[in-house]
Wavefront OBJ file of the C-alpha trace (Angstrom):
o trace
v 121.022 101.825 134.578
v 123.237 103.463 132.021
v 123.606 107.117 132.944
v 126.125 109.009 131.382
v 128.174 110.689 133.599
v 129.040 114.038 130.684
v 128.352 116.035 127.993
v 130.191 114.150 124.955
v 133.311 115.858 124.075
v 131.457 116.936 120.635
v 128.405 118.809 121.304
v 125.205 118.184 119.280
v 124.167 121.426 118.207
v 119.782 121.703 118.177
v 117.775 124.403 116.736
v 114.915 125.254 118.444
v 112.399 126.801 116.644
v 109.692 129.102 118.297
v 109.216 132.877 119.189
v 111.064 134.425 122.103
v 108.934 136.154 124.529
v 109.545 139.032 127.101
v 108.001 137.711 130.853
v 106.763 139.811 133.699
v 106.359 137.041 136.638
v 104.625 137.967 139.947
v 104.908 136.017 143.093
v 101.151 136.353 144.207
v 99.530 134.482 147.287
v 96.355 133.696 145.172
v 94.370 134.571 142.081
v 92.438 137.570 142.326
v 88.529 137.576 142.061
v 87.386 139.114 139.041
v 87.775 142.846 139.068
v 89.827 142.311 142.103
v 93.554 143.861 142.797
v 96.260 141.263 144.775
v 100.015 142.929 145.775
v 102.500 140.756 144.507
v 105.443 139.433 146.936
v 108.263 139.659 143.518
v 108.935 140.501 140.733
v 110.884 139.595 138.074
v 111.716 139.946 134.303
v 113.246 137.561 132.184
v 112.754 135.912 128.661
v 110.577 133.034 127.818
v 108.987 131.175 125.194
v 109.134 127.731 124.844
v 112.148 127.607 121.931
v 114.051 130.072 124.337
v 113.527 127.982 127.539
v 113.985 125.141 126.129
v 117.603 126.403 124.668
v 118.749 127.408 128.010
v 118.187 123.725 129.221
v 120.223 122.589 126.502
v 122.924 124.903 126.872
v 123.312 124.311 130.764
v 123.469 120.159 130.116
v 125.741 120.472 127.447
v 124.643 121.050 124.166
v 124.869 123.591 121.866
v 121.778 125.908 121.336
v 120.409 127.788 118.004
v 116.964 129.775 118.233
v 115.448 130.675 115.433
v 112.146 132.224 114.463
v 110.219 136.087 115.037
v 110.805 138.821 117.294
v 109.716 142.007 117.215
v 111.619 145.594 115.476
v 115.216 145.054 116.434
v 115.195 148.506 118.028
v 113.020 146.835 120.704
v 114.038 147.131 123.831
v 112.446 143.401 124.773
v 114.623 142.542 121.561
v 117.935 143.623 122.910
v 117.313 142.679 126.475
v 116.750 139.009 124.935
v 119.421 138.829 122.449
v 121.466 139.855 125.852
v 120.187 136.898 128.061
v 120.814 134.548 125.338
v 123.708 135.993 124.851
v 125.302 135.287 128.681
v 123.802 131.778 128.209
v 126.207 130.929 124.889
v 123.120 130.540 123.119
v 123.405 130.918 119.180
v 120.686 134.177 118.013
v 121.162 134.567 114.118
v 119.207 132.847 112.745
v 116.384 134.976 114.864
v 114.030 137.008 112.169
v 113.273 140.610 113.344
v 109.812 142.011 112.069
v 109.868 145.755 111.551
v 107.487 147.419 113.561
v 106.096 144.490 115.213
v 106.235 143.715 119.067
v 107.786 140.767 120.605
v 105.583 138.442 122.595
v 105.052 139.578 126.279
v 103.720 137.619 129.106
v 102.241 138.228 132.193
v 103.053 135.409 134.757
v 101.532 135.301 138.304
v 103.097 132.283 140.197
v 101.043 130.589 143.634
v 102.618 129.374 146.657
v 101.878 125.649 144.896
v 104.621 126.684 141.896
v 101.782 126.327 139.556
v 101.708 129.510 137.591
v 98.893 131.320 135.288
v 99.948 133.218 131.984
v 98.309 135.895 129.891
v 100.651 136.244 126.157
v 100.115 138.870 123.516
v 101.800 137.713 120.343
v 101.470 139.719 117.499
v 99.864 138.059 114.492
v 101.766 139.357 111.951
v 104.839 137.433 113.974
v 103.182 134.500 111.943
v 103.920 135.842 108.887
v 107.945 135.005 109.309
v 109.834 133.520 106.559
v 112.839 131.549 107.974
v 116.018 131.512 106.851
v 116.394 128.695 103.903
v 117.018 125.399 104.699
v 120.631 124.833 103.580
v 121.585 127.186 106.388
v 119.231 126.007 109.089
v 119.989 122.669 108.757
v 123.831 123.526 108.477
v 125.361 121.293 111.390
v 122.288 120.268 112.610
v 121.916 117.381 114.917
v 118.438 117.479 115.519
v 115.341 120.503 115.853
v 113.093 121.259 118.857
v 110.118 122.930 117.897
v 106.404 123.368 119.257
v 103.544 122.448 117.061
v 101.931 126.522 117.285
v 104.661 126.949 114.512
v 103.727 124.522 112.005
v 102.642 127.326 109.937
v 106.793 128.563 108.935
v 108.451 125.476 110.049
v 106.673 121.996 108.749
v 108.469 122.000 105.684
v 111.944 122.977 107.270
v 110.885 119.944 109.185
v 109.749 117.416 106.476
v 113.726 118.607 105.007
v 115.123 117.485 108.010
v 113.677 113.903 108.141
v 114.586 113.412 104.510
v 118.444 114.514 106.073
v 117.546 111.785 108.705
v 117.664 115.054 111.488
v 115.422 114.415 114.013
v 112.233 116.353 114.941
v 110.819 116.754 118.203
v 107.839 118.527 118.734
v 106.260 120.282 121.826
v 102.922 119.531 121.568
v 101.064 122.170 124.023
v 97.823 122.797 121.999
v 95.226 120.614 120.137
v 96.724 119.877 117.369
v 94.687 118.556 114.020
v 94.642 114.841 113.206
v 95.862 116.251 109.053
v 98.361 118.056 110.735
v 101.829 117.883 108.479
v 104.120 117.957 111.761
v 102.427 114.042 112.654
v 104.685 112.776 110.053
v 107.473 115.449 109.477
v 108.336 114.489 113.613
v 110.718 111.896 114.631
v 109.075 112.785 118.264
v 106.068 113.687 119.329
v 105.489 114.978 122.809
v 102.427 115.907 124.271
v 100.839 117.932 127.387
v 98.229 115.622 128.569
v 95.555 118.059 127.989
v 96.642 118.485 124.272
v 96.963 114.954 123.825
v 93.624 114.103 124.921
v 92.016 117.489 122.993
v 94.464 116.355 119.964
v 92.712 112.730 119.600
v 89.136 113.475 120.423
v 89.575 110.946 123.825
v 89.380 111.920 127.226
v 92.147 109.225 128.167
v 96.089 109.704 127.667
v 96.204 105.857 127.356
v 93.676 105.499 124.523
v 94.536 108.869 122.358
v 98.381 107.864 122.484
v 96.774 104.633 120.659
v 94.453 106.500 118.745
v 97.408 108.829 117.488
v 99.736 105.789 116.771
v 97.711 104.773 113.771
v 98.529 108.364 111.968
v 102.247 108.778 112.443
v 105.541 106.473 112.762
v 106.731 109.208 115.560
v 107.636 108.002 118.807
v 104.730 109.324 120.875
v 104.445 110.552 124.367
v 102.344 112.824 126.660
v 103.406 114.227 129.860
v 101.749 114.291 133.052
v 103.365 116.971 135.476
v 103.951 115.256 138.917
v 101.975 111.608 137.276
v 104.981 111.418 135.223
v 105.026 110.593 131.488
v 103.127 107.770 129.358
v 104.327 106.534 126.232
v 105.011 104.083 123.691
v 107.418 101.773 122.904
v 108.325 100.228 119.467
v 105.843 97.624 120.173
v 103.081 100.026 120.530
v 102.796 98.747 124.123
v 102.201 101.790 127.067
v 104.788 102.637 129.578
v 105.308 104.682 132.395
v 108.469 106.961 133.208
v 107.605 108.331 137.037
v 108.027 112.236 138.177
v 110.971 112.648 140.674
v 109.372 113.949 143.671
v 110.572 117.028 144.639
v 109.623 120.315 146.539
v 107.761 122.568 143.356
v 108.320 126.582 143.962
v 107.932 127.686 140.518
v 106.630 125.686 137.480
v 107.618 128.489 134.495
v 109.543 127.029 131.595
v 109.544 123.092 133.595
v 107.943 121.529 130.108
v 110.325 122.964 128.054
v 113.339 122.241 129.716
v 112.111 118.787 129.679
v 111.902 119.432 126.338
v 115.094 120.656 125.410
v 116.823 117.777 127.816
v 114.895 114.803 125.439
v 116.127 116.435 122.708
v 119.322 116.434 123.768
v 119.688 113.099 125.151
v 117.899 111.860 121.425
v 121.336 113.177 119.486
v 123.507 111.580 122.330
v 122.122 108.623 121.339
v 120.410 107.800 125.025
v 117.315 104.936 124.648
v 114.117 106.165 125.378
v 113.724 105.337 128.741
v 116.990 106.955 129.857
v 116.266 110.003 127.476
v 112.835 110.494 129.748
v 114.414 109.724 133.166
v 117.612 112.376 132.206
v 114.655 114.867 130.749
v 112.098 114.336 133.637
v 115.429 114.867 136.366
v 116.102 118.015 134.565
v 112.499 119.347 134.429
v 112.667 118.308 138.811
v 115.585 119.930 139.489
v 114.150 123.582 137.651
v 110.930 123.328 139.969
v 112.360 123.434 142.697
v 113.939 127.079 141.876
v 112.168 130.645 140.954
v 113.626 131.930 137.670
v 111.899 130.435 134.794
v 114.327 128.640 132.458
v 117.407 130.504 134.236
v 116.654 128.161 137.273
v 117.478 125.031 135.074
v 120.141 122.539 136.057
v 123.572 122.481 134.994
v 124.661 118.746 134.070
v 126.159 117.544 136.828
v 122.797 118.408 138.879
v 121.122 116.434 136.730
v 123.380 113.550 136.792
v 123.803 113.384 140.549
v 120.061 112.870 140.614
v 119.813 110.508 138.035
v 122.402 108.636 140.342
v 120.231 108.998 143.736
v 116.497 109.187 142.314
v 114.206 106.101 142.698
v 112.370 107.251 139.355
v 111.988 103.825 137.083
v 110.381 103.005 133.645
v 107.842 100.875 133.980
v 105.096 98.582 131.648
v 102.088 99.907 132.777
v 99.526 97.543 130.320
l 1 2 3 4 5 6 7 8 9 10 11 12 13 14 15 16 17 18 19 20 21 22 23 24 25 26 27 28 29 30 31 32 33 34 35 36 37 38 39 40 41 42 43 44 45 46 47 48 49 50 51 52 53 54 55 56 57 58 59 60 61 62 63 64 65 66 67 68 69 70 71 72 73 74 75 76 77 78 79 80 81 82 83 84 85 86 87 88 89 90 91 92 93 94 95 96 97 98 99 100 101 102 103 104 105 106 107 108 109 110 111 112 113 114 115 116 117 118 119 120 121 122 123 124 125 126 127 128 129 130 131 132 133 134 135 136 137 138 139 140 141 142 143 144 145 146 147 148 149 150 151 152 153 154 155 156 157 158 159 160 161 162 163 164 165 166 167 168 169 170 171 172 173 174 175 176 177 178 179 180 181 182 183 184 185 186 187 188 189 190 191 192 193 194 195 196 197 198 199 200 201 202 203 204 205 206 207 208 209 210 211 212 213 214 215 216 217 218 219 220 221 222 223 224 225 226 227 228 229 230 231 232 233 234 235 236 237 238 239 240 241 242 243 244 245 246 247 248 249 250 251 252 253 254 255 256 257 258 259 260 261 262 263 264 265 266 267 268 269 270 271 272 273 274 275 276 277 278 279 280 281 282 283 284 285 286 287 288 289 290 291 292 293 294 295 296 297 298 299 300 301 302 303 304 305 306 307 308 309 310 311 312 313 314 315 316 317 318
């Protein structure tokens, strides 16, 4: 097993593209009934959004963080109370685009006694409208970009830049995404949730639309599973299976992304595949297991200590 044991002494620096988003989590027993009222047992607010959450994971094993894409009127206070957060965190916020009189995402969160957790988002559609900063000084010391596939609309040509630069592009893929999209070949990486993966290819398998996919793009392809682990291919086009660490879930919020963020950061350290999944799926563990969103994820050593101990293999499945 080749684990590495620390951050390299030079830090790959990833810019993850998305929108930040204020969230409002409640600790709640159950779901309410329609047009029924629960009390909630906490409350919290912090920032989200997959980019954001995803930076924070980076940040805490190691790397170095850049977000970049909308947010509302800078005299926000959601704005400020963000760029703070990120801030503490040592992630990198200018290349952020504020949109004059438009409000940045909010969520409502309400998280069950399982961890599993149930989210209601505003985003503004005019947040769409973002032009990014050019190229030259995005891709500036760039090791690699983390984006999710909702913001193929500003980024897929930032993207397509990147591969020509030989940067590579991982993509969160959360929501059905079309078969002509542009980010199936402007990706290095393609991860999926498994219900995107199977609303993505038309095929209510994860086995058969990962092979269904493979004949579109060149990207390494994957979907994850949540506690079933993650399925994916190899060079060979031949499925296998990275396992879930088992581990006591409290709180779900921001778990994808920091898996997420932890891929892409074992990609520019050079890690294989299989150890990039094992050190990602270790990180995303160790954050359910903790309330906080994103601010619950692992530091490094965390994350290394259970790489060390876990039972979690890559295996052919067929």
């Amino acid at each position: 097993m080749n684990v590495q044991t620390a951050a390299p002494k030079n830090r790959p620096r990833i810019l993850c593209i998305g929108m930040p988003v204020r969230d409002l989590t409640f600790r709640i027993q159950e779901l309410p009934e329609r047009g029924f009222k629960v009390n909630a047992t906490h409350f919290d607010e912090i920032s989200g959004g997959n980019a954001l959450n995803a930076a924070i994971g980076i940040a805490r094993l190691g790397g170095r963080a850049s977000v970049c894409g909308p947010m509302g009127d800078a005299s926000e206070v959601s704005s400020r109370y963000i760029f703070d957060k990120l801030g503490e965190e040592g992630i990198e916020t200018k290349h952020i685009v504020h949109m004059p009189g438009l409000v940045t995402p909010i969520s409502n969160i309400m998280i069950d006694p399982s961890g599993e957790r149930t989210i209601v988002t505003f985003r503004d559609p005019q947040l769409w409208k973002v032009h990014l900063p050019e190229p030259e000084i995005l891709l500036d010391d760039c090791h690699a970009i983390l984006t999710e596939n909702r913001c193929a609309e500003f980024c897929t040509e930032l993207c397509v830049e990147a591969r020509n630069r030989g940067i590579p592009v991982i993509v969160d893929v959360d929501r059905t995404m079309s078969l002509r999209e542009g980010l199936l070949t402007a990706s290095s990486h393609l991860v999926f949730s498994s219900e995107a993966l199977q609303a993505t290819a038309g095929v209510a398998d994860d086995a058969e639309a990962l092979k269904k996919i493979a004949k579109l793009t060149p990207s390494f392809l994957a979907g994850t599973r949540g506690a079933q682990g993650t399925l994916w291919l190899d060079e060979e086009h031949k499925l296998r299976q990275t396992p879930a660490f088992p581990v006591h879930t409290v709180d779900t919020l921001g778990a994808g992304d920091v898996f997420h963020g932890a891929f892409a950061l074992a990609i520019t350290e050079k890690q294989d595949i299989p150890n990039a999944l094992r050190f990602a799926s270790a990180a995303a563990a160790l954050k359910c297991t903790r309330f906080g969103g994103a601010f619950a994820a692992p530091q490094r050593a965390e994350v290394e200590a259970l790489l060390g101990h876990g039972h979690a293999e890559s295996t052919v499945e067929r």
